[in-house]
N, C-alpha and C positions, 0 to 999 in steps of 0.2 A: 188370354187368347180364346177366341170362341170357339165351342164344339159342339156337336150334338150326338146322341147316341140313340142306337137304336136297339136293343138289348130285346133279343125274342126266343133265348133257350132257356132250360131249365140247368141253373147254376148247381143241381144238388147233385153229389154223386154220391154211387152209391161204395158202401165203403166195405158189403160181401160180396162184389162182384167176383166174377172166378178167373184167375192170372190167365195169360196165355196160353200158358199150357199145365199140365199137374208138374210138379217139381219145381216147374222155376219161380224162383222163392227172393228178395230183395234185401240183401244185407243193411240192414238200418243199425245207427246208432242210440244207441239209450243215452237220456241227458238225466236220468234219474238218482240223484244223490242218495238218496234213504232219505230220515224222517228224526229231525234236527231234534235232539235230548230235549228241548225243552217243552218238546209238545205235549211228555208225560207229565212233566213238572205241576203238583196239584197247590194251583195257589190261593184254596178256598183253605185247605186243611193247613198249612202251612201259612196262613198269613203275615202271625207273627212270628216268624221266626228270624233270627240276626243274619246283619245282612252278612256278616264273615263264613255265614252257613251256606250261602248259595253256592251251586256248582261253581267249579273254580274257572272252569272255562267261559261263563257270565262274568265274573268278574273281570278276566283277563280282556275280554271282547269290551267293555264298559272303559278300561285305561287307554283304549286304542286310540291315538292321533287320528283325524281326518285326513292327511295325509299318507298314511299306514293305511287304512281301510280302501286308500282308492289304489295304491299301491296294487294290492292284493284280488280287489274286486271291480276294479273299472279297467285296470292298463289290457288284461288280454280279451278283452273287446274293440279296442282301438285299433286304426291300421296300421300298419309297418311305419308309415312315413310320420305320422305323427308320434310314433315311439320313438324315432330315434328322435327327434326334437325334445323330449322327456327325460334321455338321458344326462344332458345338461343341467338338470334339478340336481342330485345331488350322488355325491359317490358311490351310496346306497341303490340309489335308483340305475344309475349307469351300471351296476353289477347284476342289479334282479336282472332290469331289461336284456341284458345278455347272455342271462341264463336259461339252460335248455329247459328247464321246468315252465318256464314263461316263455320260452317259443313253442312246446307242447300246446300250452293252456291255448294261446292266442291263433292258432292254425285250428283248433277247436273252435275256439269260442268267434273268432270275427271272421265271417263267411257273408257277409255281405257285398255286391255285385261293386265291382268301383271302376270300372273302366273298359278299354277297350286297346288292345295292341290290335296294331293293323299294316301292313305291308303291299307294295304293288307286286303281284304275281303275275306281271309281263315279263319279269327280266330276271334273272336268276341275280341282279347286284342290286337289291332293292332298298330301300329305306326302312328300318324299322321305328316305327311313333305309337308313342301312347296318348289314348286319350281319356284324360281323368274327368270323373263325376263331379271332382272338387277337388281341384288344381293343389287349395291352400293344405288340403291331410290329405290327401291321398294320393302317390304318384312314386317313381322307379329311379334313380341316380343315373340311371345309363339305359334309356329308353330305347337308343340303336343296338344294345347287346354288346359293346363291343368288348366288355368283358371275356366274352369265348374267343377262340383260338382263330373263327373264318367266320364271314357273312354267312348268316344262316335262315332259313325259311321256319317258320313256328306254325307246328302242325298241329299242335295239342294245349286246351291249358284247362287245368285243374286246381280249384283250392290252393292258389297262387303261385305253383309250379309249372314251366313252360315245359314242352318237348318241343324239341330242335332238330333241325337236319341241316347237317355239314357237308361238302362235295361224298364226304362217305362215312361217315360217322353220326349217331345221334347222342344230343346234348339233351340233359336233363337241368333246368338251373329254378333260383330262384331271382329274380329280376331285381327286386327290393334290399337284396342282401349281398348281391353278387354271387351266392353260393353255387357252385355246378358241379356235373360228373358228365365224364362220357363214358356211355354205355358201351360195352363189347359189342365186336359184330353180329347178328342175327345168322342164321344159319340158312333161312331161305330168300332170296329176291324179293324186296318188297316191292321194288320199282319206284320212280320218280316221283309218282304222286303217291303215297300208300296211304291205304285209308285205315290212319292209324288213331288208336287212342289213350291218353293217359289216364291210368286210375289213382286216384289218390283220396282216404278218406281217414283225415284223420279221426282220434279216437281218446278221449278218457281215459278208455280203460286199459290201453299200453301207449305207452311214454315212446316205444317205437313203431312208428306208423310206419309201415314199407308202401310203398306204393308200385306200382305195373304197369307196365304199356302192351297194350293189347294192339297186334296186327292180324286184320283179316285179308286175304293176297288171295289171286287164282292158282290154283294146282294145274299144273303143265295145260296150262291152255284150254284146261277144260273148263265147264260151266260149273267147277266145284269152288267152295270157298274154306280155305283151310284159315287156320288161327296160332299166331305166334304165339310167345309171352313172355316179358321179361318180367321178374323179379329184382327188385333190390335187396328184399332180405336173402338171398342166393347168390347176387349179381351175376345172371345166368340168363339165357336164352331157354326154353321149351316148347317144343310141337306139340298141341292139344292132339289129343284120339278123336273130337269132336271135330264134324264139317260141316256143311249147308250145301244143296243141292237143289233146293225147291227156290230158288228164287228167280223172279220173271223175268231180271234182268241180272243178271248177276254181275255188272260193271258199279261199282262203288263209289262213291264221291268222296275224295281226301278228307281226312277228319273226321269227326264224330265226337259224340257225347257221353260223359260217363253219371251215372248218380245211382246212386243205393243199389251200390255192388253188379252194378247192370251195363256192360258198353253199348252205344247205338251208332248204327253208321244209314247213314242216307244210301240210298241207292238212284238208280236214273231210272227209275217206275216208284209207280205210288205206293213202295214197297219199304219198312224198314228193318234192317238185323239188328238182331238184340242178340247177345249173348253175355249169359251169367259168368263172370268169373272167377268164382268162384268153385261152383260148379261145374263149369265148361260145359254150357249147354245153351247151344242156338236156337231164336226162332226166329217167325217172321211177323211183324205186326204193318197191314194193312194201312194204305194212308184211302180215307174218300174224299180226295179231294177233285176240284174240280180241275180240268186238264186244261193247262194254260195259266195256271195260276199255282206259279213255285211259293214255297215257304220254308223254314228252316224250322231242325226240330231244338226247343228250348225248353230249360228247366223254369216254372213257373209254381209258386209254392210250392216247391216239394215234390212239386209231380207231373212228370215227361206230357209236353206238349208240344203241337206241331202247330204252326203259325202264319200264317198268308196273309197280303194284303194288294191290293188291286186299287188300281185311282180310275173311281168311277165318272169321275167328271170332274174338271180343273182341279179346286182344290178341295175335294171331299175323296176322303179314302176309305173302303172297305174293308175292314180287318177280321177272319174269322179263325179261332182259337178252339184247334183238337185238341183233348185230353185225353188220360188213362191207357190203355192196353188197348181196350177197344177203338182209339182212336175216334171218338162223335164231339161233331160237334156240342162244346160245350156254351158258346157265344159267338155274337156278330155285334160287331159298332162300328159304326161311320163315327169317323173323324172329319173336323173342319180343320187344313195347318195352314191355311192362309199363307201370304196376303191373297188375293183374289188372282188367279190366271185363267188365262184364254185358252192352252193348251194341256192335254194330259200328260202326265211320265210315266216312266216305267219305275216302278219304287223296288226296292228287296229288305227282306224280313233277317234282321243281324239276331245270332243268338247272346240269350240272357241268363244270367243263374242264380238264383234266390232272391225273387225280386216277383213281385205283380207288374213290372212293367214288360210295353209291347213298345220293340224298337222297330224304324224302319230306315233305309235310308233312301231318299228321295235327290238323285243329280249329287249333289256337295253339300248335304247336312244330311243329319242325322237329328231322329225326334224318338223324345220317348212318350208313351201314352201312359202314364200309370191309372189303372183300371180304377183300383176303391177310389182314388180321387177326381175319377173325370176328367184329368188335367194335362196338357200337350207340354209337354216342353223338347227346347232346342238344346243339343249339345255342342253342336259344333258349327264354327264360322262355315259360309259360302266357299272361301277361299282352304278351309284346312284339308279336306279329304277329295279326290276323287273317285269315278264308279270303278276303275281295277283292282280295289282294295279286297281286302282280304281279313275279316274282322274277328281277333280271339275276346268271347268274355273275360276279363281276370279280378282276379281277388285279390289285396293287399296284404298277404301275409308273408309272416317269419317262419314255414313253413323249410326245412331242412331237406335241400337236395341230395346229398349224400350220403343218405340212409343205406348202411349196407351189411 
């Protein structure tokens, strides 16, 4: 498919820039192992020596089946859907794959973008559909949810955990597993659309990952913005001491975004809220974008960007890609997604999470641009999605909903 790009910012950022504010600080995870025994091992001085001498854990590593070693070092990279098709290999493998030390590893370790749940938000009886990256491994047993107790609306998804709302209840599951909880009630009003968000990050270094749902809601009608929060290692509801008061509009857009220990919620001004949750502490990070040209804010390597795109003429689209804290523009590219039209649309910017690409969706498809490649592609037929959709990024993982 043909494109062309027109790339005229400066790709570098800088990497001592100063956070938004002093304190708010981004909970990251460390992938750092230490520094494997054999790196002392001197085998100038040592050369001859027998082999029944060498560390015994070389040897044991050296008897290893090829099957053993991907056991161990391929499966919790792979997605859910392809794991369970793995269990079928052999009794051994059916019991690792089921074991919570391999749904730790793999809710770690496979964090790659695989889909899309997407629902119509005209009708409170909507349809729930997934739409996979690759049909063949990656994809959900029961795509409509109907595993939970009532039709539900999915307000949140993290690191392959959905958040749910039920006529009065909120559902925590995991899609791929069927695993769910329902949360206790919250203690104040969130209201129908609450602009609510799930945190979940797993972690290496505890085997129990608890994860949160952060609700930021208006205070009696004021222009103040207070902050729920549930806990699973509690299973409990709490009212931060932390609020927000300075925002231009303080009416919220359902959903939002969580990454490196940070919730974000859109607002209806070029305005967005950030709050640490770890530290319960709000700010506001500025959008400049231009007015009349919505985008969505998405995770893009690692780090929070806000995303627009405008169809400048039939089929050439203009895509331009904020990053960091400061929100500047970091890029602009025209896209060609063909075939050739006489008319323009109105396209919208679907969010992405660990991924270089830029989605958008145009009428009844959906296209991704992936940047280092250059390259456009189609996900989805003409006939699968329409514009009242409602699009969650999701991850393929064995990721444990009922951490408590």
């Amino acid at each position: 498919m043909e494109f062309f790009q027109a790339d005229h910012m400066n790709d570098d950022s800088d990497d001592n820039s100063p956070g938004i504010f002093k304190g708010f600080s981004s909970a990251t995870t460390s992938q750092r192992h230490g520094i494997h025994r054999l790196a002392g091992y001197d085998f100038k001085t040592e050369a001859y020596q027998k082999v029944d001498e060498f560390p015994a854990h070389i040897i044991r590593e050296g008897d290893k089946k090829i099957k053993d070693v991907v056991k161990v070092h391929v499966l919790p990279f792979l997605p859910a859907k392809s794991l369970m098709k793995f269990k079928a290999v052999s009794k051994d493998w059916d019991k690792w794959i089921a074991s919570p030390l391999l749904t730790h590893q793999q809710s770690f370790s496979c964090q790659s973008f695989s889909g899309y749940f997407y629902q119509n938000m005209s009708t409170w009886h909507m349809n729930t559909m997934f739409l996979s990256l690759d049909p063949s491994t990656i994809g959900v047993p029961s795509p409509d949810l109907d595993f939970l107790l009532e039709v539900v609306k999915i307000l949140s998804s993290c690191n392959g955990l959905l958040l749910c709302q039920g006529s009065e209840k909120y559902y925590v599951c995991n899609p791929a597993t069927k695993d769910w909880k329902i949360l206790p009630p919250p203690r104040y009003y969130h209201g129908d659309e609450p602009a609510i968000v799930l945190a979940f990050e797993p972690s290496l270094r505890n085997i129990e990952a608890y994860y949160h749902v952060i609700c930021a809601f208006p205070m009696l009608d004021q222009p103040i913005i207070g902050f729920e929060i549930y806990s699973s290692e509690s299973d409990s509801w709490s009212c931060s001491s932390a609020y927000c008061s300075d925002l231009e509009n303080p009416c919220l857009v359902g959903g939002g975004l969580f990454m490196k220990g940070v919730a974000y919620y859109e607002t209806k001004s070029n305005e967005v809220l950030a709050f640490d949750v770890k530290e319960e502490i709000p700010a506001i990070i500025s959008l400049p974008v231009q007015v009349g040209r919505d985008g969505s804010l998405t995770q893009m390597d690692g780090e929070l960007s806000y995303i627009t795109a405008f169809n400048e003429c039939e089929n050439v689209f203009l895509i331009d890609i904020y990053q960091g804290m400061e929100m500047s523009l970091k890029r602009s590219v025209s896209i060609n997604l063909g075939p050739e039209r006489t008319l323009t649309y109105a396209c919208k910017v679907l969010p992405c999470v660990n991924s270089d690409a830029v989605a958008i969706q145009v009428r009844e498809r959906i296209y991704l641009y992936h940047i280092r490649e250059q390259k456009v592609e189609s996900i989805a037929s003409p006939s699968a999605i329409g514009a009242a959709k409602k699009f969650l990024p999701y991850i393929n993982s064995l990721a444990n909903a009922t951490l408590s």
